[in-house]
BALOVEX-414181 format. One record per residue (C-alpha): residue number from 1; residue in one letter; z, x, y. Coordinates in Angstrom, 3 decimals, decimal comma. Example, Ala and Ser with C-alpha at 12.3 -4.5 7.8 and 13.67 -1.06 7.14 Angstrom:
  pos  code         w         u         v
    1     A     7,800    12,300    -4,500
    2     S     7,140    13,670    -1,060
// end
This chain:
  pos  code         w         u         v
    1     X    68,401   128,257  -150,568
    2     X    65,538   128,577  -152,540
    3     X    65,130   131,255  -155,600
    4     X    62,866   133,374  -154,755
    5     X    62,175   134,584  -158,195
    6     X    61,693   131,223  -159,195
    7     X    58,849   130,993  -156,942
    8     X    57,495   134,434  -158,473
    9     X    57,963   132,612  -161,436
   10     X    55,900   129,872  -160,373
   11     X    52,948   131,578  -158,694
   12     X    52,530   133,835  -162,397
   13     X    52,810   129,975  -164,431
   14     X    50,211   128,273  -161,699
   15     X    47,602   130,983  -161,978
   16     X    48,207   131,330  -166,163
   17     X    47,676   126,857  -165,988
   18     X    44,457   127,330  -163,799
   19     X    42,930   130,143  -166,050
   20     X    43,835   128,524  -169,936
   21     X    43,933   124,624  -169,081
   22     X    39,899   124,498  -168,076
   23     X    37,476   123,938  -171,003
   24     X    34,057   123,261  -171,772
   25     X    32,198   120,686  -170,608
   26     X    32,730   118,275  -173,141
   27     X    29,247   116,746  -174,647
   28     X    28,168   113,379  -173,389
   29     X    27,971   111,080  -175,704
   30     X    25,517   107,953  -174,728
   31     X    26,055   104,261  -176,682
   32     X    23,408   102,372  -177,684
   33     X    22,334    99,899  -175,113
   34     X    23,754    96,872  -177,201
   35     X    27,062    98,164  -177,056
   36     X    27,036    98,642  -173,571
   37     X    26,139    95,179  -172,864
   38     X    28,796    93,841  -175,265
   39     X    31,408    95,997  -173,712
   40     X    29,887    94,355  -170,524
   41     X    30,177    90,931  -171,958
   42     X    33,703    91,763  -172,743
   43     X    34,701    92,363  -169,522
   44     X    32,870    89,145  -168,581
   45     X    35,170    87,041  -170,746
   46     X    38,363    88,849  -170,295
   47     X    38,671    89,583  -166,667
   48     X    39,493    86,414  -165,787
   49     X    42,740    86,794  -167,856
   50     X    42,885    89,993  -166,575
   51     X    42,966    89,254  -162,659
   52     X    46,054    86,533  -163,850
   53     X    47,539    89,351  -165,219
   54     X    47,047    91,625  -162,059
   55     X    48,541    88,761  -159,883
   56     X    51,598    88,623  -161,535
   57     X    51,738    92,245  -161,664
   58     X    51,278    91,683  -157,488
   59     X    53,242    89,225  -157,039
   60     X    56,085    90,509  -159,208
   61     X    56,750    94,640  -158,190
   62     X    59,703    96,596  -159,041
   63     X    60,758    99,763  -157,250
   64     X    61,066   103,088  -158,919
   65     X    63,594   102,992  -161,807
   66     X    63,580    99,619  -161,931
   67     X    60,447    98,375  -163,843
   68     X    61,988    96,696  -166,845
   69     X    60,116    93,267  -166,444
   70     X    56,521    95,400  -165,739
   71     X    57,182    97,698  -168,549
   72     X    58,440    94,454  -171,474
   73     X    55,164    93,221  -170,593
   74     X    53,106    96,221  -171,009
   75     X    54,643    96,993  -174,105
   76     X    53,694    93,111  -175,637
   77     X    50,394    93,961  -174,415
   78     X    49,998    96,443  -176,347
   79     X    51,313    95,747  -179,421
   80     X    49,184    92,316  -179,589
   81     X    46,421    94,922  -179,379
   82     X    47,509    96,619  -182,302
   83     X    48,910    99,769  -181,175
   84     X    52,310   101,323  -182,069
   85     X    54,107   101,211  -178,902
   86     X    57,860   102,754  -177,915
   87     X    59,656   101,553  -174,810
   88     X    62,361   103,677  -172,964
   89     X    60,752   106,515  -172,448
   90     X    61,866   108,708  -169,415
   91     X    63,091   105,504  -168,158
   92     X    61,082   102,715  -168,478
   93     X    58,086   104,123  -170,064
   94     X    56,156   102,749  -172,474
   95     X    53,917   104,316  -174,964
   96     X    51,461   102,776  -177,267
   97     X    49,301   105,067  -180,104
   98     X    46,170   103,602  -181,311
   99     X    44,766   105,598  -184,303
  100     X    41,475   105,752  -185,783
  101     X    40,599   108,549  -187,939
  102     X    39,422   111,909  -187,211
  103     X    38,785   112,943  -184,116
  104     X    39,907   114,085  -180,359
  105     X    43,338   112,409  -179,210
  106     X    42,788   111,438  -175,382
  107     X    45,748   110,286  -172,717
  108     X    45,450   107,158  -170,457
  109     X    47,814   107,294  -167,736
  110     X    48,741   104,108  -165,425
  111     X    51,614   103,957  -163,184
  112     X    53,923   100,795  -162,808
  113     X    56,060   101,047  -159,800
  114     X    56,145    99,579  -156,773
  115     X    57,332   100,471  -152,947
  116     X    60,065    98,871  -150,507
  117     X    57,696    97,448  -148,274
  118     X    57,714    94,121  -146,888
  119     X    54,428    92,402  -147,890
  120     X    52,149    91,193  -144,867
  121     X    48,694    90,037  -146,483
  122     X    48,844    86,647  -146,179
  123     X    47,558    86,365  -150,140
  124     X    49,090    82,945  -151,947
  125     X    50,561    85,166  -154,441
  126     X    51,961    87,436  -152,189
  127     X    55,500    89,493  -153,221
  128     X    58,676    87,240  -152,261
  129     X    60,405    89,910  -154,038
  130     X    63,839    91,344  -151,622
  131     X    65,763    94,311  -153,025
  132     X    69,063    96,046  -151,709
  133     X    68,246    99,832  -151,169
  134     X    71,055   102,261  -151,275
  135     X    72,529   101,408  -147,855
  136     X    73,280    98,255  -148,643
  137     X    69,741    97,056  -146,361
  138     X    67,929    94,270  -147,787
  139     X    64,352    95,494  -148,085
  140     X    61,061    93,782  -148,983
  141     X    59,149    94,679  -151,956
  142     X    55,500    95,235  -152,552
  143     X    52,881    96,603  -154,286
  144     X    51,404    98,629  -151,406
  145     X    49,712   101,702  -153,332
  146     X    47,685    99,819  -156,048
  147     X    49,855   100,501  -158,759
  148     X    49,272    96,332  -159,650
  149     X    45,839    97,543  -160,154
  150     X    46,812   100,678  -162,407
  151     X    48,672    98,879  -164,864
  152     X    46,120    96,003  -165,084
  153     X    43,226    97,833  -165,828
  154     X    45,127   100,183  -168,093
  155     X    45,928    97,798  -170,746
  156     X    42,641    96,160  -169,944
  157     X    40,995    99,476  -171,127
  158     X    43,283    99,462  -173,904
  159     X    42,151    96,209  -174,897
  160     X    38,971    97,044  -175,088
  161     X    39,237    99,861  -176,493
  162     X    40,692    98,209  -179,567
  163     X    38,516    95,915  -179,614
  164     X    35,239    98,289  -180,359
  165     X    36,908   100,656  -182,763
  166     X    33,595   101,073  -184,305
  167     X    32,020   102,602  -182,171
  168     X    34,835   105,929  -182,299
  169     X    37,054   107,911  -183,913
  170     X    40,005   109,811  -182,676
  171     X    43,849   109,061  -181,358
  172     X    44,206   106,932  -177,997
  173     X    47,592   107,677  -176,098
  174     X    48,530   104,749  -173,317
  175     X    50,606   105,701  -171,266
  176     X    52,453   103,115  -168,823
  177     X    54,377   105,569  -166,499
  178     X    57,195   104,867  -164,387
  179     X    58,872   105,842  -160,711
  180     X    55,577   108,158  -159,754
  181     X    56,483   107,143  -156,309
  182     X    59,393   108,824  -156,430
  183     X    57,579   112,436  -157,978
  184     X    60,005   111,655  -161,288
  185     X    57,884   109,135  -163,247
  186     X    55,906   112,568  -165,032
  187     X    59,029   114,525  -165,178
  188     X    61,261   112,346  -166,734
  189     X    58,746   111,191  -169,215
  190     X    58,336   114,801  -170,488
  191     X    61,979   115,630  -170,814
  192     X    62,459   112,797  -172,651
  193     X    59,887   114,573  -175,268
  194     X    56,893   112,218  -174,930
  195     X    54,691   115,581  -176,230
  196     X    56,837   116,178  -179,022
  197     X    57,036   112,431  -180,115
  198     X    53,213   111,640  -179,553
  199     X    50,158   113,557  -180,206
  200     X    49,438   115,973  -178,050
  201     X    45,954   115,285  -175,786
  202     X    42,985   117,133  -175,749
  203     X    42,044   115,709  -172,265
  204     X    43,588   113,068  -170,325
  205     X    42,562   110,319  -167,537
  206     X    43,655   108,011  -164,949
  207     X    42,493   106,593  -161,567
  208     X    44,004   105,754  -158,362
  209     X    42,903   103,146  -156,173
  210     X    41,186   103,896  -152,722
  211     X    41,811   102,323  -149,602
  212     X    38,395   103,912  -148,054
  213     X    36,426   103,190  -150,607
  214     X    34,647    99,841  -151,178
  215     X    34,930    98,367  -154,441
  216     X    32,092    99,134  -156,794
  217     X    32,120   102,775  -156,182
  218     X    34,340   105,963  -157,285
  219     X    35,220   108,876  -155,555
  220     X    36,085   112,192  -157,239
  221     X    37,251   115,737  -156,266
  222     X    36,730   118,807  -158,558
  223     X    39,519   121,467  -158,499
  224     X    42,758   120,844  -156,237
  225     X    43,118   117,095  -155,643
  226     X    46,657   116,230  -154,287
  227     X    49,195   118,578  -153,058
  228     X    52,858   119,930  -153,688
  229     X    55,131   117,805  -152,632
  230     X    58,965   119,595  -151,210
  231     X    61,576   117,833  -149,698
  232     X    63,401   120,620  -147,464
  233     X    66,728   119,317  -145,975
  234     X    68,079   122,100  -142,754
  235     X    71,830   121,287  -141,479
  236     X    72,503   123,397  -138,296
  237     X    75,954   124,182  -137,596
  238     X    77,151   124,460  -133,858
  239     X    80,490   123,784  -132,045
  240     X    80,885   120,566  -130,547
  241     X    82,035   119,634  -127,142
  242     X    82,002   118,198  -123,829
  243     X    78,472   117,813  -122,682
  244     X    79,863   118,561  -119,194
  245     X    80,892   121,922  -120,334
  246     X    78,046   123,204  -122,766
  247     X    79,218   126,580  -121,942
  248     X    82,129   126,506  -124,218
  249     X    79,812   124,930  -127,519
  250     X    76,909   126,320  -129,478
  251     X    74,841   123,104  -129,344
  252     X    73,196   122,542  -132,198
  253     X    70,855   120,242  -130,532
  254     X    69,480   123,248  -128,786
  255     X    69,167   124,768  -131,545
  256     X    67,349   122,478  -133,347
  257     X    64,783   122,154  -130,896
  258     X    64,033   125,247  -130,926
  259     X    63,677   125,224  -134,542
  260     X    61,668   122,119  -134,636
  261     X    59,087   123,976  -132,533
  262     X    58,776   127,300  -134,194
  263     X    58,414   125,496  -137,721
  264     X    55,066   123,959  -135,996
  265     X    53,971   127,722  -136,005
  266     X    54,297   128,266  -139,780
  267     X    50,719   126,701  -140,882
  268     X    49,286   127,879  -137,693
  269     X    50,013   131,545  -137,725
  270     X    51,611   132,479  -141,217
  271     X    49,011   130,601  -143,228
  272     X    45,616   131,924  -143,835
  273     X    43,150   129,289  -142,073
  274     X    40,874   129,117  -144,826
  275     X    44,169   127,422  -146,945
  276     X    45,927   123,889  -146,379
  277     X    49,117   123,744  -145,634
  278     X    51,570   120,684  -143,667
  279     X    54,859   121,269  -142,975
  280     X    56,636   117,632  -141,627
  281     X    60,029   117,543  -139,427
  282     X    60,382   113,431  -140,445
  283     X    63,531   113,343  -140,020
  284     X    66,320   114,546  -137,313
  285     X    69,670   113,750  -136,750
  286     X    72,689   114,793  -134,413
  287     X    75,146   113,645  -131,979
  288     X    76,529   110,135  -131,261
  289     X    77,110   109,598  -127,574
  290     X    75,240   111,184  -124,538
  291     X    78,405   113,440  -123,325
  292     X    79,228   114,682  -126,446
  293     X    77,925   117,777  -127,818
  294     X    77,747   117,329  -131,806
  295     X    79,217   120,358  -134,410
  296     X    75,934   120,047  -136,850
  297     X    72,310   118,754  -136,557
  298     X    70,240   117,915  -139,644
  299     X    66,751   118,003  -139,888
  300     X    64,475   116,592  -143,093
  301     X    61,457   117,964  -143,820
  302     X    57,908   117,211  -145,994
  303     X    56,397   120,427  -146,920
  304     X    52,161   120,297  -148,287
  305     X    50,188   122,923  -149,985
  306     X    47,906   123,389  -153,032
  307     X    48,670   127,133  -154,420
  308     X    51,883   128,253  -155,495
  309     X    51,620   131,025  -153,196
  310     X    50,833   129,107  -150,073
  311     X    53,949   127,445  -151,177
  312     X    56,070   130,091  -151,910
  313     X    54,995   131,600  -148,152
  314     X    56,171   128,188  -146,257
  315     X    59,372   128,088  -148,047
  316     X    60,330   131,274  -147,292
  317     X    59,013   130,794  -143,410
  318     X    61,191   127,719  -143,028
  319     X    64,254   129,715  -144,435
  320     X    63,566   132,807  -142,480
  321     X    63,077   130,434  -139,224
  322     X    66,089   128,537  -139,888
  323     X    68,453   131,716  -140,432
  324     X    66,995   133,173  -137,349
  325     X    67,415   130,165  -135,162
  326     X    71,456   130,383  -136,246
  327     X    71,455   133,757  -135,391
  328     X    69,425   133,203  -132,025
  329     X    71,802   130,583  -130,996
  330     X    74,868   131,893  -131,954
  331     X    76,135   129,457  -134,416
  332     X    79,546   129,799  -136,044
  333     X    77,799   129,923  -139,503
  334     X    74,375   130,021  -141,197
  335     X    72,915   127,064  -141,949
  336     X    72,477   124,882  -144,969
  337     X    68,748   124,920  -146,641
  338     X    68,504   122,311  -149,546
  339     X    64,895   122,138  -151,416
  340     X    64,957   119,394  -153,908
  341     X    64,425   121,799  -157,364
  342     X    62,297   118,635  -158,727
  343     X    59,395   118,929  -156,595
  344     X    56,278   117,182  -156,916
  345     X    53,611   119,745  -157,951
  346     X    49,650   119,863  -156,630
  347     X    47,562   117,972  -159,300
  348     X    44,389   119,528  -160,481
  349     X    41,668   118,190  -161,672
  350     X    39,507   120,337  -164,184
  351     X    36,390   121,056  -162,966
  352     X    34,606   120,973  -166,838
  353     X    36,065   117,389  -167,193
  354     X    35,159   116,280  -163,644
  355     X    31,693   117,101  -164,203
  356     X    31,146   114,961  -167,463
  357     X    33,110   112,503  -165,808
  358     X    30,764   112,519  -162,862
  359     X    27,828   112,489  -165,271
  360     X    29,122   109,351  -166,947
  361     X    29,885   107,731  -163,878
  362     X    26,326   108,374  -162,258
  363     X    24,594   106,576  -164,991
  364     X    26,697   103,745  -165,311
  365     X    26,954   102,883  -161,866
  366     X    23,963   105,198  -159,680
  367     X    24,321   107,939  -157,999
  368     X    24,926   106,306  -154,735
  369     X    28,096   104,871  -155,927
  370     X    29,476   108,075  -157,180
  371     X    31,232   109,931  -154,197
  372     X    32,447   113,426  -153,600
  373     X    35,631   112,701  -151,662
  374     X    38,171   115,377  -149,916
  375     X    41,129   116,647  -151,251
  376     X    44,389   115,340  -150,053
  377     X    47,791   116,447  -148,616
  378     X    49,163   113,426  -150,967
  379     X    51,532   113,596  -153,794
  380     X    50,701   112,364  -157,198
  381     X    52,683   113,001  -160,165
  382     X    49,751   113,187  -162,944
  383     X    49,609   116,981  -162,394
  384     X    53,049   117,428  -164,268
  385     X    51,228   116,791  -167,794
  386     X    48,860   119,701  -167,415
  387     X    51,053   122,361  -166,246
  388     X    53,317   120,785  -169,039
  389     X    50,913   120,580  -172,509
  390     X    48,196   122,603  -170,739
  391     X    45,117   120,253  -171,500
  392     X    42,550   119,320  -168,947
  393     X    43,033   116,209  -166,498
  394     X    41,000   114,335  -164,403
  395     X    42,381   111,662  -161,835
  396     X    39,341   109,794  -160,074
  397     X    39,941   107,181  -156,982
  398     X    38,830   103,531  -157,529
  399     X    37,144   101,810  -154,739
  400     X    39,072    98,818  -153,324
  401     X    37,944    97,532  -150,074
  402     X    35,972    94,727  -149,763
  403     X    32,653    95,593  -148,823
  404     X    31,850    93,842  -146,200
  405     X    35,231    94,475  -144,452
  406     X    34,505    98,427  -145,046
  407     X    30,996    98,088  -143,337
  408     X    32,229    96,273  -140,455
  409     X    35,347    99,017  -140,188
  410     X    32,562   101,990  -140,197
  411     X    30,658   100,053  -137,868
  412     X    33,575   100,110  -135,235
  413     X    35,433    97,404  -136,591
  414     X    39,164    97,107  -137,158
  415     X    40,942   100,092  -138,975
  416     X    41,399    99,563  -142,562
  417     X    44,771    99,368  -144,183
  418     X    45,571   102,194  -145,305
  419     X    47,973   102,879  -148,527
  420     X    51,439   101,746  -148,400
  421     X    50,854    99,572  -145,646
  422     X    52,477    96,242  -145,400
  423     X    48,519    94,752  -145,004
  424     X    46,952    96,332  -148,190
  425     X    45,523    94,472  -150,943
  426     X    42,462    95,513  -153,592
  427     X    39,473    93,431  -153,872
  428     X    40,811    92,834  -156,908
  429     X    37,223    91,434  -159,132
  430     X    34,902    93,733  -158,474
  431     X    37,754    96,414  -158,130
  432     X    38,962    96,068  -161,714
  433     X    35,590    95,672  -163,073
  434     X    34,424    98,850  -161,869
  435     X    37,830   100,380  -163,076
  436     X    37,107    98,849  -166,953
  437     X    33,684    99,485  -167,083
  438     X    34,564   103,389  -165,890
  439     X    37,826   104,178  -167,490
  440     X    36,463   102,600  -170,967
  441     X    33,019   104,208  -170,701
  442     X    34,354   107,690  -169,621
  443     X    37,021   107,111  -173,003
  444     X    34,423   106,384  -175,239
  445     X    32,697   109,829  -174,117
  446     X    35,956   112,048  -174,722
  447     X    36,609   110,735  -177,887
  448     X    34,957   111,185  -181,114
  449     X    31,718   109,673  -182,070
  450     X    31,656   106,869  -185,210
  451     X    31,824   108,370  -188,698
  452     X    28,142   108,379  -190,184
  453     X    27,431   106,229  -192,414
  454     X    26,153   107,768  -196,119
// end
């Protein structure tokens, strides 16, 4: 069962993160015109290369822990650009360190991995790619979340980056992150000391692609942005038997029924309304013929929220539920609550940085095509850095539909695809575009302007 001083713990560490991590609104720095247009012009001559790039990345995924081949090519990448890069980090992470005199030090982030979905776009480069998961099923692979599109534009941003030193100063940390679908990528990249090896950031960055947006526009949330993430595994222990004689068993079938329903309670009469909260029964398990009453019944769980204390009160509700549900029912013993200790924790996005990042994005691309979205009951990994180094984040979401399939779909059209489904794919030129022209512009406002010259 779950600590609950740990979760004390946790609440006092959240609200300490929320009050320190948040700075001032860093100053916006404008280029002169020309360089804009010969970033532009970069992009121009390089994106071809770059959608290649982004089609192998497609057409090539590997699952969590597995992203040897993504990462190798990442870290050539890289180095041809001229930074100092490591490799087996946390796994297959990759880092790569561009310095350039004084100035701020600012993180990239992209993720690599991809999901064990089997591709249905149709695309000619579609993943082939067949895996063996852990019980021995052959399973397609795919990527279904974008993170073709992460990688991609990362080390396109990093390339251009390079490529216009002049026109900043400071430290550039890319970092090519593995297994976020898994919540891990983040954690095992800090225990394996990436902020004692590297510089530490002043602010970091990423994006995430958007399968709601159309391509050409961004979409950002100030505050909490994506949520906790706990796995919560329940076994209930009965006493088998004949199901013609139920009299003489504690069915744990009952039992769990009950349970399943009184859980669906928690958010709607423990939690304030004015919070967010999901708590998930995905999973349930028991018995293995229709006259045969089982001896246990487990149930797997996904448990949302954004505060730690939101947290902290469904953890303790599914506990205190699950105990009393034994007890109701008589079971022979209490039953086993597992929460996975390595949970994914709610990312948040400082408000200071999402409001120069807003302020960048509005005059680069109009204010029309810079969105206030809603937060989500998603998990995303990028959180794990702030709570870890305590400096400021900001993860935007990337447009990626194609335009004129997300007018028809508003106008009563088909459904779009959502993320992770089998049917998802990016417009992938004017999706990257936006994503270089944005992640390099916001950069070059975080980090230091050029020295002057005497």
């Amino acid at each position: 069962m779950a600590n609950s001083k740990s979760l004390i713990v946790e609440v006092l560490l959240v609200s300490l993160l929320m009050t320190h991590v948040t700075v001032a609104q860093p100053d916006r720095r404008e280029i002169d015109s020309a360089d804009a247009k010969g970033m532009d012009a970069w992009i121009d001559r390089e994106l071809p290369d770059l959608l290649e790039t982004y089609r192998h990345f497609h057409a090539h995924p590997e699952l969590s822990l597995e992203e040897e081949e993504t990462a190798d090519l990442v870290a050539k990448s890289l180095g041809e650009a001229g930074y100092s890069v490591q490799t087996g980090i946390g796994g297959h992470g990759v880092v790569g360190v561009l310095r350039n005199g004084e100035g701020p030090t600012l993180l990239i982030r992209g993720d690599m991995d991809g999901l064990p979905v089997t591709e249905a776009t149709g695309l000619p480069f579609a993943s082939t790619v067949r895996t063996k998961s852990s019980d021995g099923m052959i399973v397609g692979t795919m990527h279904a979340c974008g993170h073709d599109v992460h990688v991609t534009n990362l080390l396109g941003t990093a390339r251009l980056l390079a490529s216009v030193r002049p026109l900043w100063q400071g430290t550039l940390v890319i970092l090519a992150q593995p297994a976020e679908e898994l919540g891990l990528g983040a954690l095992m990249m800090i225990d394996d000391g990436v902020f004692d090896r590297f510089p530490r950031p002043d602010n970091g960055i990423a994006l995430h692609v958007a399968g709601d947006l159309p391509a050409g526009t961004i979409g950002y949330v100030s505050g909490w942005a994506a949520a906790n993430v706990d796995l919560v595994k329940i076994t209930l222990h009965g006493r088998g038997g004949h199901g013609a004689r139920p009299h003489e068993t504690v069915d744990p079938i009952v039992a769990s029924a009950h349970l399943v329903m009184a859980l669906q309670t928690i958010v709607s009469r423990r939690v304030d309304p004015s919070e967010s909260a999901v708590v998930t029964i995905g999973s349930i398990h028991g018995g293995t013929k229709s006259n045969v009453i089982p001896d246990e019944v487990k149930l797997e769980l996904t448990v949302r929220s954004y505060t730690a204390e939101v947290r902290q009160l469904l953890i303790a509700s599914i506990e205190d539920m699950a105990r009393e549900t034994c007890n109701l029912f008589g079971c022979p013993r209490p039953p086993d609550v597992w929460i996975k200790p390595d949970y994914t924790p709610a990312m948040f996005n400082d408000p200071g940085l999402v409001t120069h990042s807003v302020g960048v994005f509005q005059i680069l691309l109009g204010e029309e095509n810079v969105i206030e979205a809603a937060a989500t009951m998603t998990g995303e990994d990028f959180g794990r850095y702030t709570r870890h180094a305590k400096f400021p984040t900001f993860l935007y979401r990337l447009g990626s539909v194609d335009a004129e399939n997300w007018k028809e779909s508003g106008e009563g059209g088909d459904p779009l695809p959502s993320l992770h489904s089998s049917r998802y794919f990016p417009d992938a030129e004017p999706t990257l575009r936006t994503g270089l022209r944005s992640m390099s512009r916001l950069a070059l406002s975080l980090l230091g302007p050029p020295a002057k010259k005497e």
